[in-house]
N, C-alpha and C positions, 0 to 999 in steps of 0.2 A: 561491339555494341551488346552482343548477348552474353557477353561476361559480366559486364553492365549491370545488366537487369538480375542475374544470376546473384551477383554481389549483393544488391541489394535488398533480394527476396528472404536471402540468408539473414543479413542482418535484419529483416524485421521480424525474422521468426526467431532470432537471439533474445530480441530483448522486448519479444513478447512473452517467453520462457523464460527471462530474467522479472520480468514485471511480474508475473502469474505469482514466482516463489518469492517476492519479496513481501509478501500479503498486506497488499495496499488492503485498507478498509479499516472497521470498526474493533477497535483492541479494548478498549478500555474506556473510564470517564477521563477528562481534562483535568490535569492536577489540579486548576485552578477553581473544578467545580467542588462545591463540598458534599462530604457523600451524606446517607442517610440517617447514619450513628451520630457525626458531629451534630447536626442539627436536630437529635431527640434530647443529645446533652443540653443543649441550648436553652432549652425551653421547658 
């Protein structure tokens, strides 16, 4: 049973360190927003 627990303490600190470098969060805008320039052309 404490192999168990060993197993799976390991895999949450895996792919807490796989999560951490995948850099969940804010990258960029949405392709689908438009950015600033188009919309000075615009108008």
């Amino acid at each position: 049973m404490s192999k168990n627990i060993v197993n799976f303490f390991h895999t949450l600190i895996i792919a807490g360190v796989l999560f951490s470098f995948s850099g969940c969060g804010y990258k960029a805008d949405p392709i689908y927003a438009p950015s600033d320039k188009q919309e000075t052309k615009q108008q």
